[in-house]
C-alpha positions as CSV (number, residue, x, y, z in Angstrom):
1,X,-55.8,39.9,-46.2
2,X,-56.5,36.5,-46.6
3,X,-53.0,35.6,-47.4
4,X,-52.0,37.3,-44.2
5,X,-54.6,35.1,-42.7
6,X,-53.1,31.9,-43.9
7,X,-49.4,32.6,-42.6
8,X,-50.8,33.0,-39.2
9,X,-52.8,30.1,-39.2
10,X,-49.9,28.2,-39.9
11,X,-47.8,29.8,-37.1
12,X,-50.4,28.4,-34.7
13,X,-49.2,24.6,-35.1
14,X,-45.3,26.1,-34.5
15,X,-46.6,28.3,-31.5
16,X,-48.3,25.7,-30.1
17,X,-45.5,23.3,-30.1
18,X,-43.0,25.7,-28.1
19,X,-45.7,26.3,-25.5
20,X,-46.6,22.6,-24.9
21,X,-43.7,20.7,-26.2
22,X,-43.7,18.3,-29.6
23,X,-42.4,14.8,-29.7
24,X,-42.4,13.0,-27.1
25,X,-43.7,14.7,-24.4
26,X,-43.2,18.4,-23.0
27,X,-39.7,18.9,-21.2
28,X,-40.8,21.2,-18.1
29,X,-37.8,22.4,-15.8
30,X,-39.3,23.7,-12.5
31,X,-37.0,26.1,-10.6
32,X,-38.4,25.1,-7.2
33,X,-38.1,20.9,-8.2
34,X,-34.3,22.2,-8.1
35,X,-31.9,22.6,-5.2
36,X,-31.2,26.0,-6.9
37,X,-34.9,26.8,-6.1
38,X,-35.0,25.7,-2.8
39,X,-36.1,22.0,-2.8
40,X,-34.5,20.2,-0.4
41,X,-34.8,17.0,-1.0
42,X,-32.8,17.7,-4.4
43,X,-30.5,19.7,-2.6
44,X,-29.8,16.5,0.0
45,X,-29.9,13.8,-2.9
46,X,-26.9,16.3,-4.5
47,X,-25.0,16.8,-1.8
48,X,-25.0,12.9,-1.2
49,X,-23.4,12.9,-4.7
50,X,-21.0,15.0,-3.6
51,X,-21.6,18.5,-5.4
52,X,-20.6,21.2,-3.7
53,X,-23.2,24.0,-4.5
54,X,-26.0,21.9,-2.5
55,X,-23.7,20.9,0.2
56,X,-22.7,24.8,0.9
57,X,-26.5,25.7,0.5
58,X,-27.3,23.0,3.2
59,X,-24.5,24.2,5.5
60,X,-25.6,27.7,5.0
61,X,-29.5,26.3,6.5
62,X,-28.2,24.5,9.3
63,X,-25.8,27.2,10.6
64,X,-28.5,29.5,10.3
65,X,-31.5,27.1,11.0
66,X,-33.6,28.3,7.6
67,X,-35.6,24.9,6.9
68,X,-33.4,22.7,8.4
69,X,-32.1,22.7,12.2
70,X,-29.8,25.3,13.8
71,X,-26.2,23.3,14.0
72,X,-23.0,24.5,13.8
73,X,-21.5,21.3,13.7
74,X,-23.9,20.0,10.9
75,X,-22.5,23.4,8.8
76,X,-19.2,22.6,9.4
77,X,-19.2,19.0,8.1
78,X,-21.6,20.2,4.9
79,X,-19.4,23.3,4.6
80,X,-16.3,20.6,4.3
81,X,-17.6,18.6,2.0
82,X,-18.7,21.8,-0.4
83,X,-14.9,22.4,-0.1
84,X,-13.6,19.6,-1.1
85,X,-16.2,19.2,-3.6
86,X,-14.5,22.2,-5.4
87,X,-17.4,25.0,-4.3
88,X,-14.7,28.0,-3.5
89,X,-17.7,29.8,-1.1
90,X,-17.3,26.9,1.2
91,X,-13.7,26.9,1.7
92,X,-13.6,30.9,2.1
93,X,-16.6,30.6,4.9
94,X,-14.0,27.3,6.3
95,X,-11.5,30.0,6.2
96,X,-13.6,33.0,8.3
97,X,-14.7,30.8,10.9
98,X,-10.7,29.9,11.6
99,X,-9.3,33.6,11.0
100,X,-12.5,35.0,13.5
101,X,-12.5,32.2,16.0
102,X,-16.3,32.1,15.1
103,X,-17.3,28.7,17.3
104,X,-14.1,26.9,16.1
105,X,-10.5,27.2,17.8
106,X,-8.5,30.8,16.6
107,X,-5.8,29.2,13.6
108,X,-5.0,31.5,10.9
109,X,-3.1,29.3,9.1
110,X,-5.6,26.8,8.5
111,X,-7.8,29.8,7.6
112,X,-4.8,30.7,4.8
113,X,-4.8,27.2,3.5
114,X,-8.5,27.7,3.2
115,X,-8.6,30.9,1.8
116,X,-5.9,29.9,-0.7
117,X,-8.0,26.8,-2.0
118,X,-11.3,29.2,-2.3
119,X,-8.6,31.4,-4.5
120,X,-7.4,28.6,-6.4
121,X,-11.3,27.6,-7.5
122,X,-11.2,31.3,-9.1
123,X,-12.9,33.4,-5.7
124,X,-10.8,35.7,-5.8
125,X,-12.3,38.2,-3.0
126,X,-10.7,35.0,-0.9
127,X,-7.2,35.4,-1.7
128,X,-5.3,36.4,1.1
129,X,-3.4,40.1,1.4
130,X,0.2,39.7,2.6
131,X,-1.2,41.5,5.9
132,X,-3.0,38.6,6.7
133,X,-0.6,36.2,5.3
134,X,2.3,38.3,7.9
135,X,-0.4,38.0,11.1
136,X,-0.8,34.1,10.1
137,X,3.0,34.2,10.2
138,X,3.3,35.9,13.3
139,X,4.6,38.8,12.2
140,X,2.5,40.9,12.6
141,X,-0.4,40.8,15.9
142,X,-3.9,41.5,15.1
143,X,-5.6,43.5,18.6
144,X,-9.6,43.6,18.3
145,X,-10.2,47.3,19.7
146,X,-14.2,46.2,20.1
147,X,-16.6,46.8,17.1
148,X,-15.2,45.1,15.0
149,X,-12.0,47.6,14.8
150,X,-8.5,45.8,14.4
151,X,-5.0,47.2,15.2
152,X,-2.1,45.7,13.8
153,X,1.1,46.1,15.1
154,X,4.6,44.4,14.6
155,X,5.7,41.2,16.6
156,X,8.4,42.0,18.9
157,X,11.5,41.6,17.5
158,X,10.3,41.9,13.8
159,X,12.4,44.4,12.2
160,X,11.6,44.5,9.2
161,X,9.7,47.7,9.0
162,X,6.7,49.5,11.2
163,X,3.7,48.2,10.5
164,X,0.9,51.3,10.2
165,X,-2.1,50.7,12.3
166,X,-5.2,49.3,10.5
167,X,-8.6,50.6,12.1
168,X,-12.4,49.5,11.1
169,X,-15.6,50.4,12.0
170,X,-17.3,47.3,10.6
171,X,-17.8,43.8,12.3
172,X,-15.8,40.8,9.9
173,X,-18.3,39.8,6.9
174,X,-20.6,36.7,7.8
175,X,-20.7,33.9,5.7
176,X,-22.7,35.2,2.9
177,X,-26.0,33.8,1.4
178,X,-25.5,30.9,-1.0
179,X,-26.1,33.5,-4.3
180,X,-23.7,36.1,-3.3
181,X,-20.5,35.6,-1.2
182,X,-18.6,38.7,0.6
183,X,-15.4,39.3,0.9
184,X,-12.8,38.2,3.5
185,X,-13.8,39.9,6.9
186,X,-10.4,41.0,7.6
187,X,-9.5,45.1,6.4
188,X,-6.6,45.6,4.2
189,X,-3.4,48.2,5.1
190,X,-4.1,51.8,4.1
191,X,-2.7,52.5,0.6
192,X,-2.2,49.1,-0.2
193,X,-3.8,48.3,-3.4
């Protein structure tokens, strides 16, 4: 019993170390000192460095005025610079706003480029279907039917084939919160893969 009672008491030096820190001082990393944990003042000093993960996050607060503001136009710049910072959830946001006309001017092929970058950094729920690569072609013409249902029909004069019609019953997917993006809001063709 006493030998048992020796090896423990010379745990407690070892124990103690990993719970307080040995050497120099204790190394503490506090999620909420982070922009990861919602400290904005890290999240702005990053952004001003020009990483892309607190320049999205900071877009996402502005467009939806969590902490910071309500501006679109503050978003937009933050969610640009998150692009070309290499964050792939900025440019696929970039890229709904375009496709959906969401409070920026209808152009689906800036929304492909945009999409196509987001692919490129490895999101692949951005990379574009050929649907919506033939609509930003003009090939094909997206109608809105209201709720968020789409039919897509074949340009005039496009012979290459009948295009079948694509219905929804969901609105486009919003930009999604910084820790989980959606998918493209735009449906695919039926028994496409």
């Amino acid at each position: 019993m006493a030998l048992v009672g020796a090896r423990l008491l010379g745990l407690v030096p070892l124990v103690s170390c990993l719970i307080v820190g040995c050497g120099a001082g204790p190394v503490e990393l506090r999620a909420t000192q982070t922009c990861e944990g919602g400290n904005l003042d890290d999240c702005k000093d990053r952004c001003g460095k020009s990483e892309g993960m607190p320049c999205y996050k900071l877009g996402w607060m502005h467009e939806r005025g969590r902490e910071l503001p309500k501006s679109f136009d503050e978003a937009m710049s933050l969610y640009q610079k998150s692009c070309e910072s290499g964050w792939p959830q900025a440019c696929r946001v970039l890229g709904d706003f375009y496709w959906r006309a969401d409070r920026v001017k209808l152009n689906r092929k800036k929304a492909l480029e945009y999409w196509e970058r987001a692919c490129a950094l490895g999101l692949s729920v951005a990379c574009p279907t050929q649907l919506e690569r033939d609509i930003a072609d003009g090939k094909l013409v997206a109608i809105p039917r209201g709720n968020g249902a789409v039919s897509v029909v074949p340009k005039a004069g496009y012979a290459t084939g009948s295009a079948p019609s694509v219905s929804t019953s969901s609105p486009p997917s919003m930009p999604a919160e910084p820790s989980a993006p959606s998918a493209p809001g735009v449906p695919a063709v039926p028994g496409s893969p």
